[in-house]
C-alpha positions in Angstrom: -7.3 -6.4 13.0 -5.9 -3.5 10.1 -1.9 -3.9 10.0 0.3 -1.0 10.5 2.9 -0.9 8.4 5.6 1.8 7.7 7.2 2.0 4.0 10.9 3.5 4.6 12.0 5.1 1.4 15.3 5.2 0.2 15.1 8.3 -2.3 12.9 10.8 -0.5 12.8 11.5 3.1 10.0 10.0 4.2 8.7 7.1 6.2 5.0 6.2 4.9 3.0 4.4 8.2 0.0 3.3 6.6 -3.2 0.9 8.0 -5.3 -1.6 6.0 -4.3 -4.8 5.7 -5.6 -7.5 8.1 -2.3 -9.9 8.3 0.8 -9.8 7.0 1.9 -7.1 4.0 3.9 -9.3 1.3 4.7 -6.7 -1.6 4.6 -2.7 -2.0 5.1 -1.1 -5.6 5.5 2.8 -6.1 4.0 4.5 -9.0 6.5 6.0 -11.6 5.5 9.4 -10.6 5.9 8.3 -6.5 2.8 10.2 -5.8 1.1 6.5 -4.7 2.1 3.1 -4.0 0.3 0.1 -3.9 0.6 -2.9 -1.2 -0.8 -6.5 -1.5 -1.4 -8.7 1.9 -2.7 -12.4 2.5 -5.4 -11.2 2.7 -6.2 -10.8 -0.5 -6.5 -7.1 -1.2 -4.6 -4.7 -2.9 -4.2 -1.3 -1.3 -3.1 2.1 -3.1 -2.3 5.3 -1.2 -1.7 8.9 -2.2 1.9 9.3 -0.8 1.9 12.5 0.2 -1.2 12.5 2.3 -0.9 9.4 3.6 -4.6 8.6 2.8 -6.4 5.3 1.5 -7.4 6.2 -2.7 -8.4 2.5 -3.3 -9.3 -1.1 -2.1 -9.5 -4.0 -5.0 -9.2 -7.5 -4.6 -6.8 -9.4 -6.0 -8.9 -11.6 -8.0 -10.3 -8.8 -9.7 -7.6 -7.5 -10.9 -6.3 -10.7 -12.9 -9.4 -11.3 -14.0 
């Protein structure tokens, strides 16, 4: 089942509710530029979002990335 999770942010007026990770949501970064922001879940997958749109850019798994 895809999470839905809602990013409140402190600087902007805004309140982000976004869907994709199955489980529990344990970090969210924002780029420098706040135009995306990226989430990692258990499960294992990092998410990144256009901010504005609210839309789904890209799915990677963690391991990739360290790797």
């Amino acid at each position: 089942m895809k999470t839905e999770f809602v990013i409140e942010c402190q600087d902007q007026c805004c309140d982000l509710r976004l869907k994709g990770h199955d489980g529990k949501v344990n970090s969210a970064v924002w780029s420098s530029s706040g135009k995306r922001i990226a989430t990692a879940g258990n499960d294992g997958i990092v998410l990144t979002y256009i901010t504005d749109i609210n839309e789904l850019l890209q799915i990677a798994e963690a391991e990739s990335l360290i790797n």
